[in-house]
C-alpha positions as CSV (number, residue, x, y, z in Angstrom):
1,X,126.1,127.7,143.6
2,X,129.5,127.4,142.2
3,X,131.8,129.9,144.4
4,X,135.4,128.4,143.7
5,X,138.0,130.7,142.2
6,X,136.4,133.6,144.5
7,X,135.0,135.1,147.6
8,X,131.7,134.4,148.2
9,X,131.5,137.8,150.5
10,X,132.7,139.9,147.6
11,X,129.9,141.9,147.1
12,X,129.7,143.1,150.5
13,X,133.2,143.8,150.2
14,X,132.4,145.7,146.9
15,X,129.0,147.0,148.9
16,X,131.6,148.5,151.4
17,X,134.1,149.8,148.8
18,X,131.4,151.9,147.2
19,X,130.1,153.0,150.3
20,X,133.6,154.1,151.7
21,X,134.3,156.1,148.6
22,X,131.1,157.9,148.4
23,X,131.4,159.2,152.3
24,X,135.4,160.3,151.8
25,X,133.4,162.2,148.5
26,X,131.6,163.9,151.2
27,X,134.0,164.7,153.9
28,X,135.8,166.3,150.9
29,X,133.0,168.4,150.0
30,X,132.2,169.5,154.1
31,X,135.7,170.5,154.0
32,X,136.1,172.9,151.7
33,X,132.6,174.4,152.4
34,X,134.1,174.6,155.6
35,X,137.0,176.8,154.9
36,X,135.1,178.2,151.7
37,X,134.0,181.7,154.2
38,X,137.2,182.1,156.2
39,X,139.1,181.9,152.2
40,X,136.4,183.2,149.9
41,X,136.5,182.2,146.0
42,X,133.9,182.2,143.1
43,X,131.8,179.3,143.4
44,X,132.8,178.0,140.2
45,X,136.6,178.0,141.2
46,X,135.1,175.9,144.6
47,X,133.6,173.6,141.8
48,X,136.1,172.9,140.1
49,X,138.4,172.0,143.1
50,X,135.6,170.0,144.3
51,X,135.5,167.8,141.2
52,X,139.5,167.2,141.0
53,X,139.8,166.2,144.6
54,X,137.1,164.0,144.2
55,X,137.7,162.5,140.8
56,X,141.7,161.8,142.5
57,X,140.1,160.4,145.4
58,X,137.6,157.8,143.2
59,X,140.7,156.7,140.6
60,X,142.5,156.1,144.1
61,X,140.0,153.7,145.3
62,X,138.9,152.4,142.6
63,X,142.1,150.9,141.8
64,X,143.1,149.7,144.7
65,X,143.6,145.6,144.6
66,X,141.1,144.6,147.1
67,X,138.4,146.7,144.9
68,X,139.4,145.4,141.5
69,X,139.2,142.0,142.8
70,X,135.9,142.4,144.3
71,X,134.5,144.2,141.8
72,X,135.7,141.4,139.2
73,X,134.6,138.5,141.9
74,X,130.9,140.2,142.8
75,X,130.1,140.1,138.7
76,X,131.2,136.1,138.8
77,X,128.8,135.8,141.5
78,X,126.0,137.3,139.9
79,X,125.9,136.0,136.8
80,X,126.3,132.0,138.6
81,X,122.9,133.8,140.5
82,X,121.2,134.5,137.6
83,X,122.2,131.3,135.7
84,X,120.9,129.1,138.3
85,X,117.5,131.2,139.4
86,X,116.5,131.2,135.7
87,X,116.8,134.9,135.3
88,X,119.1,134.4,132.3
89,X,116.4,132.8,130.5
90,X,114.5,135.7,131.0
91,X,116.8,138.1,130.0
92,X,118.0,136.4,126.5
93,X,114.0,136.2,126.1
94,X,113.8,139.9,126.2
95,X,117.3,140.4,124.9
96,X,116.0,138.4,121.5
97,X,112.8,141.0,121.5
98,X,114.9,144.0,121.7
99,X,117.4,143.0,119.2
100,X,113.8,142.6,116.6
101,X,113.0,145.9,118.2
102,X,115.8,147.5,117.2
103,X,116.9,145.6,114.1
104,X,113.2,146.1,112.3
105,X,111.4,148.9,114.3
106,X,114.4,151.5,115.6
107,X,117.4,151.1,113.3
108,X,115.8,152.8,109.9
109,X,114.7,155.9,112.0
110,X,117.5,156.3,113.7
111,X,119.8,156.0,111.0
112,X,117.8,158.7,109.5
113,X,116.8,161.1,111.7
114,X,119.7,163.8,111.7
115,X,122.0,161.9,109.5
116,X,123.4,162.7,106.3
117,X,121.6,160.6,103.9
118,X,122.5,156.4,102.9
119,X,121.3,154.0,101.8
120,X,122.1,150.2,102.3
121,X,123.6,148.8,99.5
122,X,124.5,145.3,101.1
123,X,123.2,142.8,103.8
124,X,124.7,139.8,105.1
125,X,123.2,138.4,108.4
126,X,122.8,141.1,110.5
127,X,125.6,143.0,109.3
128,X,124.8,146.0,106.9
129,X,126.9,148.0,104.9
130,X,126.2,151.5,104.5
131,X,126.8,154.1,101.9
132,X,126.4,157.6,102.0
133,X,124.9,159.9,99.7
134,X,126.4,163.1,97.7
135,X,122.9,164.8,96.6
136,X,122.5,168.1,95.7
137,X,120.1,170.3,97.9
138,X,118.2,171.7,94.8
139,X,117.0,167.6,94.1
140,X,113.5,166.8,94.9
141,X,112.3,164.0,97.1
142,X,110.9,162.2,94.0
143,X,113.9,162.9,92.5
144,X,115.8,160.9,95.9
145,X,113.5,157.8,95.7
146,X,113.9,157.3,92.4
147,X,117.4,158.3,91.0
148,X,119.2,157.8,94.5
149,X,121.1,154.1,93.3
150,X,121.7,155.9,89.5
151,X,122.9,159.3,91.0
152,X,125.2,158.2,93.2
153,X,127.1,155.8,91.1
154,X,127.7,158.4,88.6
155,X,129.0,161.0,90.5
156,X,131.3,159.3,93.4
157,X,132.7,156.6,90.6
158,X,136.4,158.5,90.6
159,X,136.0,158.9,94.2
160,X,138.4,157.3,96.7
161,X,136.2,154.7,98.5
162,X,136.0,154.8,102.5
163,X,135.1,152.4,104.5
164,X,134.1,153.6,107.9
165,X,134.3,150.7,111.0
166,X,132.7,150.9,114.1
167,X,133.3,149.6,117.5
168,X,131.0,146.4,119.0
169,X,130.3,149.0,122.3
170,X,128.1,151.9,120.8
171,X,125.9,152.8,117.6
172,X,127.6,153.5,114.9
173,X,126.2,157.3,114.3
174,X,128.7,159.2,116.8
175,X,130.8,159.6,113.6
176,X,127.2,161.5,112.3
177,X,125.2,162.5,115.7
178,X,124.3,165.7,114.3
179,X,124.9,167.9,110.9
180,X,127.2,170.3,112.9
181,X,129.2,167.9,114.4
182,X,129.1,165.2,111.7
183,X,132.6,163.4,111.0
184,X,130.9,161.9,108.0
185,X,129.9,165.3,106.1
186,X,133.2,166.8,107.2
187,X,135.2,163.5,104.9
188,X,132.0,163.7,102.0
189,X,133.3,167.1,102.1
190,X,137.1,166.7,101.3
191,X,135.4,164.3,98.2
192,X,135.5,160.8,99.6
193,X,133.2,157.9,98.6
194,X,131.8,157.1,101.9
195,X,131.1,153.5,103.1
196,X,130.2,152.4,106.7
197,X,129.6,149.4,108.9
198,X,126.0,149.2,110.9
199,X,126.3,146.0,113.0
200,X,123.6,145.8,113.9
201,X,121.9,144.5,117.9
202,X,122.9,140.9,118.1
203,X,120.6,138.6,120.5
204,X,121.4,135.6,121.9
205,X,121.5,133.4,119.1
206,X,124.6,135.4,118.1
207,X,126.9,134.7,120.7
208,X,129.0,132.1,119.1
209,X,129.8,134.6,116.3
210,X,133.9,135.8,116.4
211,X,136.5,138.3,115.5
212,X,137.4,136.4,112.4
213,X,133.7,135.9,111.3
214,X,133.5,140.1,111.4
215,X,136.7,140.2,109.5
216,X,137.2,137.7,107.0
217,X,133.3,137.2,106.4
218,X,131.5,141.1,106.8
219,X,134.7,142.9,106.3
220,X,136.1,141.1,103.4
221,X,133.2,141.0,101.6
222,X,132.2,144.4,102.0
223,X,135.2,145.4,100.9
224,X,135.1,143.5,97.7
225,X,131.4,145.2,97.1
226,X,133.2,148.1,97.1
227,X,135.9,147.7,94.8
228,X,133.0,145.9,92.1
229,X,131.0,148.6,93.1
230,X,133.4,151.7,92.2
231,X,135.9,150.1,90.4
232,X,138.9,150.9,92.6
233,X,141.4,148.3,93.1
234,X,141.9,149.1,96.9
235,X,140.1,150.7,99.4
236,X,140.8,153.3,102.5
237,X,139.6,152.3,105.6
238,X,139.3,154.5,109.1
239,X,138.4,152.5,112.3
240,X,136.7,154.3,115.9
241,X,138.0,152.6,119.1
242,X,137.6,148.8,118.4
243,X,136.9,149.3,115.0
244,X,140.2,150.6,114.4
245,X,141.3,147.1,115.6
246,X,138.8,145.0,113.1
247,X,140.6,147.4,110.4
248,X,144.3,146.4,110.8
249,X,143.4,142.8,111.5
250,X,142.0,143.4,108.3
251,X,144.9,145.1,106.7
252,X,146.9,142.4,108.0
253,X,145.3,139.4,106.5
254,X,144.4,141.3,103.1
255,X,147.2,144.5,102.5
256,X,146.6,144.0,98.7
257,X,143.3,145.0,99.0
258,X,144.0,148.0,101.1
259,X,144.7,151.7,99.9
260,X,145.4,154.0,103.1
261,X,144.3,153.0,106.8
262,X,143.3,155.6,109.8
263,X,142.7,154.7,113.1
264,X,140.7,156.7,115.3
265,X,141.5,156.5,119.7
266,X,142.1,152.7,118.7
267,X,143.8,150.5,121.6
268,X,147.5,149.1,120.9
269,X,149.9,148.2,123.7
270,X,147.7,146.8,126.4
271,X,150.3,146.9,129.4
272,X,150.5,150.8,128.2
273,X,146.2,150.9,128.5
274,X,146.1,151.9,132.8
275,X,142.5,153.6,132.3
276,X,140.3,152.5,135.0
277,X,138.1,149.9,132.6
278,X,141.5,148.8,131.4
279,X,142.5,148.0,134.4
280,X,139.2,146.4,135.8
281,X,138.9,144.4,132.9
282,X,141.9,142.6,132.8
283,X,141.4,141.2,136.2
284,X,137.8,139.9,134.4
285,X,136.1,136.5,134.6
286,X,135.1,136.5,131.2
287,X,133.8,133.1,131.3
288,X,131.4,133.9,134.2
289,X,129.9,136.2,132.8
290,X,129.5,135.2,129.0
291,X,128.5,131.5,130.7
292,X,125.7,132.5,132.0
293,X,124.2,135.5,129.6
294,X,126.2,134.5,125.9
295,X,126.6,137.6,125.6
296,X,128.3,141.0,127.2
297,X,124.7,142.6,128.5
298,X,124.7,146.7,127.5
299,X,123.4,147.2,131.3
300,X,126.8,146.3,132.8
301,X,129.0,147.8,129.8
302,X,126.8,151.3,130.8
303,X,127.0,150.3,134.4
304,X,130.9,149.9,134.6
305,X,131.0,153.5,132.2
306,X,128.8,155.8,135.3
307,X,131.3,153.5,138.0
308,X,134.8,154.7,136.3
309,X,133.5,158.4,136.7
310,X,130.6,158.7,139.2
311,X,130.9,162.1,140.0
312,X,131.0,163.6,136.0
313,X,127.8,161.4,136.0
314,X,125.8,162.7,138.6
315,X,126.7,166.4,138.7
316,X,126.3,166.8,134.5
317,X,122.2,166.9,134.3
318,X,122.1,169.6,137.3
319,X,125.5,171.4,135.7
320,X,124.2,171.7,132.4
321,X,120.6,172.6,133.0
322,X,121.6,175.3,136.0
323,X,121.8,177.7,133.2
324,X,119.9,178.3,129.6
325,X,121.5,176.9,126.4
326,X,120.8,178.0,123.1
327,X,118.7,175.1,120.7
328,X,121.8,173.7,119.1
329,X,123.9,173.1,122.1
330,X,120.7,171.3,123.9
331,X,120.3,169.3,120.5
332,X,124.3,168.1,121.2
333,X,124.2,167.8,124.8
334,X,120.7,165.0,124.5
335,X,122.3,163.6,121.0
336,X,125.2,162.7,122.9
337,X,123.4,161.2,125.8
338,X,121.5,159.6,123.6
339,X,124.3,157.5,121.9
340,X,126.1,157.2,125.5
341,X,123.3,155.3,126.7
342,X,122.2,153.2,123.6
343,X,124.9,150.5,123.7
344,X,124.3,147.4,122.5
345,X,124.9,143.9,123.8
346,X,128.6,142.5,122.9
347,X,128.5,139.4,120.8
348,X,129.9,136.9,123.8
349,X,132.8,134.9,122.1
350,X,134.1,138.6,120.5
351,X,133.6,140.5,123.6
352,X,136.0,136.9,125.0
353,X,138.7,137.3,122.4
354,X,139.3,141.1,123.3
355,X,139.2,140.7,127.0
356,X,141.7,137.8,126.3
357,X,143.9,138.3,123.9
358,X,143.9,142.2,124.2
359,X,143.6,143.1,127.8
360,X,144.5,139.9,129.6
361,X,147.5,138.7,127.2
362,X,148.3,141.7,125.4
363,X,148.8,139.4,122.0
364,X,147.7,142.6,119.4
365,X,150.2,144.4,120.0
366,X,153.0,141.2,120.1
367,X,151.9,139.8,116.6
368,X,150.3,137.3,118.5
369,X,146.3,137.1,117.6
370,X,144.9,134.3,115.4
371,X,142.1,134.5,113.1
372,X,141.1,131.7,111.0
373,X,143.9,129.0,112.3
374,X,146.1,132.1,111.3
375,X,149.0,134.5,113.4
376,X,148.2,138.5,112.3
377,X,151.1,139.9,111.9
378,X,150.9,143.6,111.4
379,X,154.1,143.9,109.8
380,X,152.8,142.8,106.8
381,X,150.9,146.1,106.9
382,X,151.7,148.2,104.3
383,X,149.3,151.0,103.3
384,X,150.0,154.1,104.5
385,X,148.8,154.5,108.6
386,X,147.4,157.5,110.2
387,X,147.1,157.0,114.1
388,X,144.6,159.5,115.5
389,X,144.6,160.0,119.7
390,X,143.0,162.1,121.8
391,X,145.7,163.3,125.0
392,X,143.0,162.9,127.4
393,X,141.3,159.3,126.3
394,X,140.1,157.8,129.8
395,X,138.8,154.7,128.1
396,X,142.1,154.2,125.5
397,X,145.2,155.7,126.9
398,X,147.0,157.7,125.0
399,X,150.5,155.8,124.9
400,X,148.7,152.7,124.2
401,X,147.7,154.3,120.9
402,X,150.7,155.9,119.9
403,X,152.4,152.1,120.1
404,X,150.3,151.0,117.1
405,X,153.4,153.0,114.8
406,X,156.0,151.1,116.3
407,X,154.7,147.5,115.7
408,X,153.4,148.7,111.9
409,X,155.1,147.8,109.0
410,X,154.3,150.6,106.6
411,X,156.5,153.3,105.6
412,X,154.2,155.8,105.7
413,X,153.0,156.5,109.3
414,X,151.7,159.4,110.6
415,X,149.9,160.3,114.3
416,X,147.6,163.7,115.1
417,X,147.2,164.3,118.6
418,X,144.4,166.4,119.7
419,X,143.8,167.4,123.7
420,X,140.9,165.8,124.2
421,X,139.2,162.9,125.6
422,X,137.8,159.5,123.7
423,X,134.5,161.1,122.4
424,X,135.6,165.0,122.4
425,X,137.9,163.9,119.5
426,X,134.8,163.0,117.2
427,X,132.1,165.2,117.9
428,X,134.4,168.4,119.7
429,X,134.7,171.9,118.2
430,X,138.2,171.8,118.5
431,X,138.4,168.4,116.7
432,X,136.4,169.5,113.6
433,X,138.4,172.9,113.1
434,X,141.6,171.3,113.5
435,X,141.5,167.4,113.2
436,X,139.8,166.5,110.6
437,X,140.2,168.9,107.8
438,X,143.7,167.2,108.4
439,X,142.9,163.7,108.3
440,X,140.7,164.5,104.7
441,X,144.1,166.0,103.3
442,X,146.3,163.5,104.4
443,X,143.9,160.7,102.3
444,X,143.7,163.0,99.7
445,X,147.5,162.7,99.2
446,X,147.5,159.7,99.3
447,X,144.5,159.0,96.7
């Protein structure tokens, strides 16, 4: 096995790391049981303390040098180990049978069960665009089946299209996880003509596919579908996390085509970005690992999520079930597990180009990115830009966000702020009383 360009003991290193952390977790917690009868408080005040000394004392360790570079080191390791034991082979095999799976069996019920009613009105590949439905509650299911294509047309023609883009990470339904918390019904409500991006589980045989294949191929052309399709000339478009990225490399290369832009907790100023898997992924062997599997495997994208935060992970099962919840709140709670859980696997060369030229080199936010032989300048934006952030984003700093306005070149730019954290923005209370009702009038301005 191929060790140069790292330690060979890194994993025990990492082994040890882990192991130190997890017993300073637990000299924190004898100590304040400790002192807890000679200074009595609530239990849920001792809690709480518990938590923030310990959540300090993880970010503390966790980004200490010797960690990141072991942590970064002992995934290079592994993934030579697996490439040379034959255990990649075995996992594209059953990566290419979950991405059927999911594609075939999966996708049309989960797209469906809770969610406010589509339909797919284009395919190309694997990619499918999505649009949603404006049906009246007093229609019959016959009625549905039948009429759905007709209906639709006629009513949402004067509508300002909207074309939702998702991140690579997660499934695309957190914008629609349930009817109550549904970003989606809240923007069909404020009159939009709703479009969105499903793409789709890749599988090995998708790894070569890049950033400008997702722009200039599935973007473009989607958004073309939609001006033929509803005869407006340009089109709004709102990206989540990533897919706020795909949507002003987009407005970039095509601004004539583009009617109003929002981005949604979407990464800017990388050097700004000191979030814990900022900061471990841009001290990443990339190559390492996409050598050996193609592409980004969902186990270690969920597996580096539960490391950034390993106390919120193992104290929120017992927490939340330690006392009775009404139906709807259980309904959230497992819906958002749900979509924490089911990420998919990261097409390799365009999980590459962000952990190059984003978090390694920084070149979104200098002007700096190519797609198609091409520099992306986002001056040459011009639509008016909405920059959404959530204060407490641990995955998308804050200040990285905000950055986006300053590099921009439209006229028109605007940012909402809400306290909250990367996926409290879409599906919290707070965010649906306050932040969206806002970002539906500000495209209905500007309609």
């Amino acid at each position: 096995m191929n060790v140069s360009g790292y330690l060979p003991y890194s994993p025990l290193i990492l082994g040890w790391k882990i192991y130190e952390s997890f017993f300073n977790a637990y000299m924190i917690c004898l100590d304040a049981f400790s002192n807890f009868s000679s200074n009595p408080r609530s239990l849920n005040e001792l809690e709480l303390n518990l938590r923030h000394k310990m959540n300090i004392m993880f970010h503390e360790k966790y980004r200490e040098q010797e960690f990141i570079n072991a942590l970064s080191d002992t995934v290079a390791i592994y993934s030579d180990i697996a490439k040379n034991t034959g255990v990649v082979e075995i996992y594209q095999k059953f990566s290419n049978m979950l991405s059927l799976w999911n594609n075939i069996v999966i996708e049309p019920v989960r797209d469906n069960f809770w969610r406010t009613p589509s339909h797919k009105v284009c395919n190309i590949e694997k990619f499918s665009l999505f649009r949603y439905d404006t049906i009246s509650e007093e229609d019959t299911l016959s009625q549905r089946i039948g009429e759905i294509n007709t209906k639709t047309s006629k009513k949402m023609t004067k509508k300002q299209p909207l074309l939702v883009v998702y991140a690579f990470i997660n499934r695309h339904y957190i914008l629609d996880l349930l009817p109550d918390i549904s970003v989606i019904r809240k923007l069909l409500e404020s009159g939009f003509d709703i479009f969105a991006t499903d793409w789709g589980t890749p599988g090995p045989y998708d790894k070569d596919l890049n950033i400008n294949h997702y722009v200039n191929t599935y973007m473009d052309k989607s958004v073309d579908y939609i001006r033929n399709l509803t005869g407006s000339e340009k089109v709004s478009l709102l990206g989540y996390c990533w897919g706020g990225n795909l949507v002003l490399l987009y407005a970039a290369s095509h601004p004539e085509k583009v009617k109003n832009i929002v981005t949604l907790a979407t990464p800017g100023d990388a050097s700004q970005d000191n979030g814990l898997l900022s900061t471990w992924t841009k001290n990443m062997k990339v190559d390492k690992l996409l050598d050996a599997f193609g592409n980004a495997p969902s186990f270690i994208i969920n597996a580096a999520f539960a490391l950034r935060s390993p106390v919120e992970y193992m104290i929120k099962y017992p927490r939340f079930f330690e006392q009775p919840h009404d139906l709807e709140t259980t309904l959230e709670f497992f819906a958002t597990e749900t979509w924490l859980h089911d990420s998919r696997p990261i097409i390799g060369d365009i999980y590459r180009e962000f952990v190059k030229n984003y978090y390694q080199e920084n070149l979104f936010i200098k002007n700096q990115m190519r797609l198609d032989g091409k520099t992306v300048n986002m001056s040459k934006i011009t639509a008016p830009f909405l920059n959404v952030i959530a204060i407490k984003d641990d995955l998308v700093s804050a200040s990285s966000s905000k950055a986006l306005n300053n590099v921009i070149g439209s006229r028109d730019k605007s940012i909402i702020e809400l306290n909250s954290g990367h996926v409290g923005l879409i599906i919290g209370s707070t965010g649906h009383k306050e932040i969206w009702p806002k970002v539906g009038e500000w495209l209905k301005i500007r309609s």
